[in-house]
C-alpha positions as CSV (number, residue, x, y, z in Angstrom):
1,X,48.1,128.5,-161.3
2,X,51.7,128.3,-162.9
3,X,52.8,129.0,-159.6
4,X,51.0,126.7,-157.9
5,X,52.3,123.7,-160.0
6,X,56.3,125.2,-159.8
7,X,55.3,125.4,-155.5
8,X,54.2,121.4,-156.1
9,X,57.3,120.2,-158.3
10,X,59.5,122.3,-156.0
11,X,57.6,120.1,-152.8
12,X,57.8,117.1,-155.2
13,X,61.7,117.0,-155.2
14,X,62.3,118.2,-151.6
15,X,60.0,115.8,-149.8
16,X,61.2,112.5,-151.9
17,X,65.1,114.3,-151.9
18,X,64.3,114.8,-148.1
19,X,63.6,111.3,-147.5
20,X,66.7,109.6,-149.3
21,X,69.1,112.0,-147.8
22,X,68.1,111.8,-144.4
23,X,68.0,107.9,-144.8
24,X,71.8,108.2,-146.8
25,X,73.1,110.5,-144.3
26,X,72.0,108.3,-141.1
27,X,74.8,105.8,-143.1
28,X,77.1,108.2,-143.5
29,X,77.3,109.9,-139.9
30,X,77.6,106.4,-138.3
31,X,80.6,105.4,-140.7
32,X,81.9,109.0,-140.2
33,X,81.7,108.0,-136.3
34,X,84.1,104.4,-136.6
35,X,85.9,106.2,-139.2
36,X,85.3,104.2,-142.1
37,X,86.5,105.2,-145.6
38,X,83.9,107.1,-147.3
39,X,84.5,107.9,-150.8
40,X,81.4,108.6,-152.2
41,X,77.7,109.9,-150.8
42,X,75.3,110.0,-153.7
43,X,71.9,110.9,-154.4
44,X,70.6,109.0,-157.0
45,X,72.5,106.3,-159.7
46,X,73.8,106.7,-162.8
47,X,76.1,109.2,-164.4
48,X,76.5,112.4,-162.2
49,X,75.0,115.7,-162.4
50,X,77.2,117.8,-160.3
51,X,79.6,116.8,-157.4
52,X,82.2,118.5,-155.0
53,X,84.3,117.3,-152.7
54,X,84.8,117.3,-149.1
55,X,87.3,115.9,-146.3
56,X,88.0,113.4,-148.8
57,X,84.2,112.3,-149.8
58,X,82.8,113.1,-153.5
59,X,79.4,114.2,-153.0
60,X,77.0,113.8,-156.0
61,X,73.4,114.3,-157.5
62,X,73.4,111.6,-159.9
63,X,71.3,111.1,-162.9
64,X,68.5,108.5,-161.7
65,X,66.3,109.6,-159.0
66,X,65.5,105.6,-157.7
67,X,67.6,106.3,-154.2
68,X,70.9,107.3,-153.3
69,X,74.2,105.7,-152.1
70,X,76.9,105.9,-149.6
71,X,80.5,103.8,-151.1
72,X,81.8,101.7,-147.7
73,X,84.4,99.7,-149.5
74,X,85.1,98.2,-146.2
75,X,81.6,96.7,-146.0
76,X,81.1,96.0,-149.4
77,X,83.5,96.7,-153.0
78,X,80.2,96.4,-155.1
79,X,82.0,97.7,-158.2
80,X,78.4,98.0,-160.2
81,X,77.2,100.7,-157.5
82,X,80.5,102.3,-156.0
83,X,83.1,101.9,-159.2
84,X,86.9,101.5,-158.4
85,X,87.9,103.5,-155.8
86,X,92.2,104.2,-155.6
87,X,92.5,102.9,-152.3
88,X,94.0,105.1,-149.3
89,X,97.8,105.3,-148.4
90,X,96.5,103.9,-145.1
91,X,95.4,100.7,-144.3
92,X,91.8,99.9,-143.7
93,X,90.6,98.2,-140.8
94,X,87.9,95.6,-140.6
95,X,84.5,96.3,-139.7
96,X,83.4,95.0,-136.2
97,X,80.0,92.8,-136.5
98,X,78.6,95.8,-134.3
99,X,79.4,98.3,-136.6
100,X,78.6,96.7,-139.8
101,X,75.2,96.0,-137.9
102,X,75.0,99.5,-137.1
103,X,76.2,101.6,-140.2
104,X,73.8,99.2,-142.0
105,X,70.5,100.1,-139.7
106,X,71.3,103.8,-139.2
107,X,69.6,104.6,-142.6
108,X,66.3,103.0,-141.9
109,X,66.8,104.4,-138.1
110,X,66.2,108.3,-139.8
111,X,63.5,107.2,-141.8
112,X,61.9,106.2,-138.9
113,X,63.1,109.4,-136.8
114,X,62.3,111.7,-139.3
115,X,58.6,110.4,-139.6
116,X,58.4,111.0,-135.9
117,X,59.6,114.4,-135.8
118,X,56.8,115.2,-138.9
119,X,54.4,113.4,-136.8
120,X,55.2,115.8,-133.5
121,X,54.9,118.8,-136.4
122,X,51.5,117.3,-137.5
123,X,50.5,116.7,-134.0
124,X,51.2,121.1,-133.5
125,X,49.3,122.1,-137.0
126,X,46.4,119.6,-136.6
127,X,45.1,117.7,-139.6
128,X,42.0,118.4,-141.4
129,X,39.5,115.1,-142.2
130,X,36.2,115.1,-143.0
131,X,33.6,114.9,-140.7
132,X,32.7,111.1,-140.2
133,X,36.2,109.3,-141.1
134,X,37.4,109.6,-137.2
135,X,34.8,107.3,-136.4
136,X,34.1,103.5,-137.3
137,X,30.6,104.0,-137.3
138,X,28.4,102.8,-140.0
139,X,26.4,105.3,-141.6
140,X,25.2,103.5,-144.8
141,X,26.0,100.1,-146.9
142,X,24.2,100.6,-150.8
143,X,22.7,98.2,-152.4
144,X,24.1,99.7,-155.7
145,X,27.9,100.9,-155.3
146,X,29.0,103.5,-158.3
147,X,32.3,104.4,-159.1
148,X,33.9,106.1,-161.9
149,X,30.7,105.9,-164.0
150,X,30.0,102.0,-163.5
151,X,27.7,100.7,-160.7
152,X,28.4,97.5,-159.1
153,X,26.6,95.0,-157.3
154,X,26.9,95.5,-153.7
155,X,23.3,93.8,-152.6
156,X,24.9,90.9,-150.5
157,X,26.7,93.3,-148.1
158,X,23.5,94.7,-148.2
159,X,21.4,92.1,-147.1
160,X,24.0,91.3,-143.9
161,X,22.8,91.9,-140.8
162,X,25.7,95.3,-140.8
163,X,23.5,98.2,-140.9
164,X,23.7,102.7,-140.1
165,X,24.7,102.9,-136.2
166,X,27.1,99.6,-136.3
167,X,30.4,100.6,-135.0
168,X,33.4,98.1,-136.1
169,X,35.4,97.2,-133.5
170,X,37.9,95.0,-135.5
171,X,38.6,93.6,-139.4
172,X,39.9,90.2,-139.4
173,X,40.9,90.5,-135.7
174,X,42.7,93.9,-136.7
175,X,41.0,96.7,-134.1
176,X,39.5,100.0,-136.2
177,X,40.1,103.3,-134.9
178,X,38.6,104.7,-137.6
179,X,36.7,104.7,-141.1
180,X,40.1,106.6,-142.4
181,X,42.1,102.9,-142.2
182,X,38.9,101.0,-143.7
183,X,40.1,100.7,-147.6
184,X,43.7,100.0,-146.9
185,X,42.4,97.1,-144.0
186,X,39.9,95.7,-146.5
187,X,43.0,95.8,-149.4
188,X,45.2,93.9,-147.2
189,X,42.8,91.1,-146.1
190,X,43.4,87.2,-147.5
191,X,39.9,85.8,-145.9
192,X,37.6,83.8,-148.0
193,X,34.2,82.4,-147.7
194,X,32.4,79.8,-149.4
195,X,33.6,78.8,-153.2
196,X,36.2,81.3,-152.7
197,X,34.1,84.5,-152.2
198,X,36.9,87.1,-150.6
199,X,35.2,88.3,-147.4
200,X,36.1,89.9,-144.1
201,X,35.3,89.1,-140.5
202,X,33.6,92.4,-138.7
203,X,33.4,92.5,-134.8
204,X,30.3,94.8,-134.5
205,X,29.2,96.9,-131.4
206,X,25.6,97.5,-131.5
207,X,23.3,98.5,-128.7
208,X,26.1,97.4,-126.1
209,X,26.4,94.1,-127.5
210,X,29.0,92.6,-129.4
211,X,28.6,89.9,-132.1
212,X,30.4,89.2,-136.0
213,X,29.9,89.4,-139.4
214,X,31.4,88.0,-142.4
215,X,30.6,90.2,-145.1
216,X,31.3,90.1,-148.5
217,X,34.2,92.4,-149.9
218,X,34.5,93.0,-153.8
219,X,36.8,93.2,-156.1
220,X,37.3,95.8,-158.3
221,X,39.9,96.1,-161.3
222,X,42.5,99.4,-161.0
223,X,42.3,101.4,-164.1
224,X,44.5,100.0,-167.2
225,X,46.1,97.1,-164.7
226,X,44.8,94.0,-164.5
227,X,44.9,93.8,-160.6
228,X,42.2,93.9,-158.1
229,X,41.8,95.4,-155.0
230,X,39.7,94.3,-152.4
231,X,36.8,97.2,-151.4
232,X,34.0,97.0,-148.8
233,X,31.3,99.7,-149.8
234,X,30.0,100.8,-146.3
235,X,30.2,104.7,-145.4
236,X,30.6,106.2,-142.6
237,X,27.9,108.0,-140.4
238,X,27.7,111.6,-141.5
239,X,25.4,114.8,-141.5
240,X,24.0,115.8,-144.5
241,X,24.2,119.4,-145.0
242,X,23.1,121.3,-147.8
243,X,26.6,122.8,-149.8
244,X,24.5,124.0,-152.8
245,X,21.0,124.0,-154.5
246,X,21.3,123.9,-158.5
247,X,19.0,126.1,-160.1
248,X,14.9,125.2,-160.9
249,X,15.8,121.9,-159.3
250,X,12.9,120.3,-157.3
251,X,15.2,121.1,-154.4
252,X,15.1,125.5,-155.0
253,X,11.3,125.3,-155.8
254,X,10.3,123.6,-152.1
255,X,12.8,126.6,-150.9
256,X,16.0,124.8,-149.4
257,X,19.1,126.8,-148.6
258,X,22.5,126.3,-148.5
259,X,23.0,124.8,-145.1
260,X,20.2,122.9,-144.1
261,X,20.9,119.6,-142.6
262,X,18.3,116.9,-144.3
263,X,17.6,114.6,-141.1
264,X,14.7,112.3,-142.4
265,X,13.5,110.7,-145.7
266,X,9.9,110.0,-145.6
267,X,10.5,109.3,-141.8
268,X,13.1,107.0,-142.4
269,X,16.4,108.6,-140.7
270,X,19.1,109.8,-142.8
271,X,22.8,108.4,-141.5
272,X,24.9,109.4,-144.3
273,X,24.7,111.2,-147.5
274,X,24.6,108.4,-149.7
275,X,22.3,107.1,-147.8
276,X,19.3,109.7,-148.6
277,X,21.1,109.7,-152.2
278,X,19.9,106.2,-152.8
279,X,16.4,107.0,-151.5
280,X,15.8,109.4,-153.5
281,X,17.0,107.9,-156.5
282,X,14.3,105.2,-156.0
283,X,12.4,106.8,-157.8
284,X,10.1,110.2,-159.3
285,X,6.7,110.3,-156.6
286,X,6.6,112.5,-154.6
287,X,8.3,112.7,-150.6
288,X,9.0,114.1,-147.7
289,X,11.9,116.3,-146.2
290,X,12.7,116.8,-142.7
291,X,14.4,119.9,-142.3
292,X,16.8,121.6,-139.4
293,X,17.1,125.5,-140.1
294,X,18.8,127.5,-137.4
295,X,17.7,125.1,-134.8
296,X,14.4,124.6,-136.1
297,X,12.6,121.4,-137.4
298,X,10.1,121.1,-140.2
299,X,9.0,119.0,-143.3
300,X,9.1,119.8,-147.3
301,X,7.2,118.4,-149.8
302,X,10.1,117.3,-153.0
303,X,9.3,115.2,-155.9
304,X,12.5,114.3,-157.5
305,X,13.5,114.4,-161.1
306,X,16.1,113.4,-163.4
307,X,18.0,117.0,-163.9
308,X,20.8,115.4,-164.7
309,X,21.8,114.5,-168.5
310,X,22.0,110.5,-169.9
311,X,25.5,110.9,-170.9
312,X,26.5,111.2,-167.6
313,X,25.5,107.8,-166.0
314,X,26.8,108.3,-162.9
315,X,24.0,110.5,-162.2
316,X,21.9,110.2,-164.3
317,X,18.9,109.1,-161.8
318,X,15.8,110.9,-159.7
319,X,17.5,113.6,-157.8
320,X,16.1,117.3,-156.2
321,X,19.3,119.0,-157.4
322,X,21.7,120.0,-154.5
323,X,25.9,119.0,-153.8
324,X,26.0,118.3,-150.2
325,X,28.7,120.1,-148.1
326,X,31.8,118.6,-147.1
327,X,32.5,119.6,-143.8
328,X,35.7,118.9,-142.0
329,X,37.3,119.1,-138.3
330,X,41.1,119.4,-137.1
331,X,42.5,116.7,-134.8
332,X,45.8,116.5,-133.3
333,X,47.6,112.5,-133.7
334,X,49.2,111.4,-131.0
335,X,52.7,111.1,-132.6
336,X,53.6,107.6,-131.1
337,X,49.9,106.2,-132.1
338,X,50.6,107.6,-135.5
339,X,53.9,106.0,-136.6
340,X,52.7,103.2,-134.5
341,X,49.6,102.9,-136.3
342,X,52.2,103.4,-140.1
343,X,54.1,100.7,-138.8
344,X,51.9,98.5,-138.3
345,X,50.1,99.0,-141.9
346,X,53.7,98.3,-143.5
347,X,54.4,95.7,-142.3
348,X,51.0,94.4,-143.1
349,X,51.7,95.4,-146.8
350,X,54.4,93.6,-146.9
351,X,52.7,90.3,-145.3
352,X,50.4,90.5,-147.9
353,X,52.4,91.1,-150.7
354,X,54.0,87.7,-149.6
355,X,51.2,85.8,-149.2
356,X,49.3,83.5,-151.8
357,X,46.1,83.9,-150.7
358,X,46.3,88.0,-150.8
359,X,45.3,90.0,-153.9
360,X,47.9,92.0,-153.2
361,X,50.7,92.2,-155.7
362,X,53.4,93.3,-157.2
363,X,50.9,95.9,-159.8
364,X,49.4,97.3,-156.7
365,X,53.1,99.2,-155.7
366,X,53.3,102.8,-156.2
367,X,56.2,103.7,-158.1
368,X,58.5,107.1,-158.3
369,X,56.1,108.4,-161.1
370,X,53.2,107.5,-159.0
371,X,54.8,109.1,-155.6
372,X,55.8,112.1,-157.4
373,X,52.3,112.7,-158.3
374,X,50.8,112.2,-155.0
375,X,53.4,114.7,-153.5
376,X,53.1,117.0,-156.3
377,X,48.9,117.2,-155.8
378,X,49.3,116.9,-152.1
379,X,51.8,119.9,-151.8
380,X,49.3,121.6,-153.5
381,X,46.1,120.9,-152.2
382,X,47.2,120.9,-148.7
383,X,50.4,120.8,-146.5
384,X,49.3,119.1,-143.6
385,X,48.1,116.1,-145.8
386,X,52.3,115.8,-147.6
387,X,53.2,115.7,-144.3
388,X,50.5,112.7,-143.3
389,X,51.6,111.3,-146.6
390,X,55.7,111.6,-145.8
391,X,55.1,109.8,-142.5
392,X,53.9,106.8,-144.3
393,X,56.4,107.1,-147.3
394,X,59.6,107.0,-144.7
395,X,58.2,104.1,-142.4
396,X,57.8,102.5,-145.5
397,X,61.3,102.9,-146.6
398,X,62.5,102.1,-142.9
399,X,60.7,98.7,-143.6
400,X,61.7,98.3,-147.4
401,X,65.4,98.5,-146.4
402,X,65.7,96.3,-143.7
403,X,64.5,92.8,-146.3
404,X,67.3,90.3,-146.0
405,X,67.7,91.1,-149.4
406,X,71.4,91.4,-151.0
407,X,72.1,94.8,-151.7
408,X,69.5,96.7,-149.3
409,X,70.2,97.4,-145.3
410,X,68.5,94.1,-144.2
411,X,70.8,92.1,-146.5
412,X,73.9,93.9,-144.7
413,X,73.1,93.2,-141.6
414,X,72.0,89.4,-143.1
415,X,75.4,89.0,-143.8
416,X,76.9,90.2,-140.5
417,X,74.7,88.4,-138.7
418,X,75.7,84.8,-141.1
419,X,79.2,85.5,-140.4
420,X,79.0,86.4,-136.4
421,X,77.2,83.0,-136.1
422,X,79.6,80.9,-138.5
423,X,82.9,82.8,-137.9
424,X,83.3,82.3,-141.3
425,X,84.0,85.6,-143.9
426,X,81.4,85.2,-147.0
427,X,83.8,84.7,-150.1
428,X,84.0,88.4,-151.5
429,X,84.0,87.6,-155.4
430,X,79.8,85.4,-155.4
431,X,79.2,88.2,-152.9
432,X,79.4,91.0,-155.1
433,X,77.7,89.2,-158.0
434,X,74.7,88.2,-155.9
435,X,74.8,91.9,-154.2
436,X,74.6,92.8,-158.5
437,X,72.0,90.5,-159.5
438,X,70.1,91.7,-157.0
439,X,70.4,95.3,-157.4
440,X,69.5,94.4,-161.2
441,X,66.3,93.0,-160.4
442,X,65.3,95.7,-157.6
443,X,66.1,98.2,-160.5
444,X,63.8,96.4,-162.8
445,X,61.4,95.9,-160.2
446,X,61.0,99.4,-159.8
447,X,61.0,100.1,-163.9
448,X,58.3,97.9,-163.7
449,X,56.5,99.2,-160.8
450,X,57.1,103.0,-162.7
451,X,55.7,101.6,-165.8
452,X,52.4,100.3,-164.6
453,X,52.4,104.2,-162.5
454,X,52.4,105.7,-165.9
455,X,49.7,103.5,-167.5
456,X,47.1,104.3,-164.4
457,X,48.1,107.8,-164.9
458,X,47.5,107.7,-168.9
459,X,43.9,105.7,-167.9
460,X,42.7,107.8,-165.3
461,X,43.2,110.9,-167.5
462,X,41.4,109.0,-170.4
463,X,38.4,107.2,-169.1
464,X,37.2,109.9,-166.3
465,X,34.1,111.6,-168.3
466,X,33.2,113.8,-164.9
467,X,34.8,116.8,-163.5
468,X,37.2,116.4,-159.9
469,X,33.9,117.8,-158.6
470,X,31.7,115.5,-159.4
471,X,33.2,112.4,-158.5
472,X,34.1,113.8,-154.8
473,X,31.8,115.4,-153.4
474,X,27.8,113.6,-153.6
475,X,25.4,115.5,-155.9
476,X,22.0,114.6,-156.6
């Protein structure tokens, strides 16, 4: 177990590590290439760790893991970052618009390579998912939706005309390829209804014909934050199999066995595992089972009880005592769909985050405390899923960089861009104090950002009264 958690910090530091130098060192080989004055390449800010030096460059690990730096006095003299360099016996020359352009995209360039040479390595391993999430078919929408021990209200999504068999076509004129990209499509829609109900806009194959749906989407607080996210409680068509029967449950007297795949309810079919959850749950009398054994079909009397103790309410209703099995399949992503499909989401994040009528904000950002964590338990758990996870994290940083904001890539290149078009040189001194202030604030941004990390952390770890088990895989 020790092992295993030294295995995930060791993963932990050279996936995030990974990412920054590969985006620092895209900056540094293209100034390296016009020959630029490099004096510094450092990962991190703050006071340095350890350095050396090399064909005139300091390189550092510095105390602050929040990024990295490469010093280009001749692109910017940002003494707050960079310090004061003792400039070279020889002159420097001035920086072309193309190369300023191009030193300043090169970082965001890796990011992006890098996520496509993980994606070609994901594409060789395969990646496991569970059996259901590579379709956009509907398998169940509760009336009742429970999470984390509280049950909400989920009867008008209910009472829609969405029901097991739909397949989604599109969200809000955004196509599905899958249930996998459901949460994060819901999350990042703005729509609303009547008296500003947030809803979404399904386009729904059924039968061979194609109609929509405005549902109704909820919104649910994030533990210890006082943000919402926007969730749709529909899941996806699945098998049920038997993973385990409990013991003198109503389930191991009628003689069910770990395997079986429960098809029918009282004749009703069964499309998910929630599904036959909630029917069962209904109630105490007495029903009927329909069974497939080893390619055989029959029926089983069950009358379901509450096994389950008060103090846990999240199960505490009529069940026959038996944890379904999770069953999984390996499919290979197409590379190009995949970082397509990242960069797409990204910059649909970012939309959101700038838009009014979005619940996305600020509090919804992941910090490093929060990305550490999901590397750390990811690295762990398993590898192919770090690597989904990395894909994501460097488009994202691709993206984050290239913001016309002072101080990041995108602000760079802003400025080249200003000046090509004026002909005019930005006055160097209100240059490096905006370049400042703005570094300030993306610092404290991502204090903040950290901070709220933490609290969900400390909440999660507080307020969870059921085991891992419980809460992931269905038991009733």
């Amino acid at each position: 177990m020790i092992f295993r958690h030294f295995w995930g910090i060791f993963w932990t530091i050279v996936s995030f590590g990974g990412s920054i130098l590969v985006h620092e060192l895209g900056h540094y080989l293209s100034a390296r290439r016009r020959g630029l004055w490099i004096p510094r390449f450092s990962i991190g800010f703050g006071p340095k760790l350890f350095s050396w030096k090399k064909e005139g460059t300091e390189f550092r690990i510095s105390l602050f893991p929040l990024g990295g730096y490469v010093s280009l006095p001749q692109m910017t003299s940002l003494e707050a970052t960079d310090g004061e360099w003792e400039l070279p016996v020889h002159p420097l020359r001035p920086l072309q618009f193309s190369d300023r352009v191009a030193i300043a995209a090169m970082g965001p360039a890796m990011n992006v390579l890098l996520s496509f040479v993980l994606a070609c390595v994901l594409w060789i391993l395969g990646q496991s998912v569970e059996e259901g999430n590579q379709t956009s078919t509907v398998g169940f929408v509760p009336a009742i939706y429970r999470r984390g021990g509280i049950e909400y209200e989920n009867s008008a999504v209910a009472r829609t005309s969405l029901r097991g068999g739909d397949r989604i076509v599109s969200v809000d004129g955004h196509p599905l390829r899958s249930f996998s990209e459901l949460p994060q499509v819901i999350a990042l829609g703005h729509r609303h209804g009547k008296e500003d109900q947030p809803t979404s806009l399904l386009r729904i194959s059924r039968n061979g014909e194609i109609f929509t749906v405005e549902v109704p989407v909820l919104l649910l607080p994030e533990i210890n934050s006082k943000n919402f996210l926007r969730v749709l409680p529909i899941f996806p068509v699945r098998r049920s199999f038997v993973g385990e029967v409990l013991e003198k449950s109503p389930a191991g007297k009628c003689g069910l066995e770990q395997g079986d795949e429960l098809i029918a309810y009282n004749g009703e079919k069964i499309f998910a595992p929630q599904m036959l959850q909630e029917l069962v749950g209904r109630g105490t009398a007495s029903g009927v089972l329909t069974v497939v054994r080893s390619g055989k079909f029959f029926d089983v009397s069950i009358q379901p009880q509450f096994i389950f103790p008060s103090s846990a309410p999240e199960l505490h209703r009529p069940a026959i005592g038996i944890v379904f099995e999770r069953r999984t399949e390996l499919v290979h992503p197409n590379p190009f769909a995949l970082i397509g499909q990242q960069i797409s989401m990204t910059l649909r994040t970012l939309e959101s985050l700038f838009r009014r009528d979005s619940e996305v904000g600020i509090g919804n950002m992941m910090g490093m405390p929060g990305i550490a964590r999901l590397l750390h338990r990811l690295s762990m758990d398993d590898f192919r899923e770090l690597l989904g996870f990395l894909i994501g994290l460097n488009v994202g940083l691709a993206a984050l960089n290239l913001l016309p904001i002072p101080a990041l890539d995108g602000g760079h290149i802003l400025f080249a861009i200003w000046e090509k078009v004026t002909g005019k040189r930005l006055p160097e001194r209100p240059t490096q104090w905006l370049q400042a202030i703005c570094l300030l604030g993306l610092l404290l941004l991502m204090f903040y950002v950290s901070t709220l990390d933490i609290l969900r952390w400390r909440g999660e770890f507080l307020r969870s009264p059921f085991p891992k088990s419980t809460l992931e895989i269905p038991t009733f």
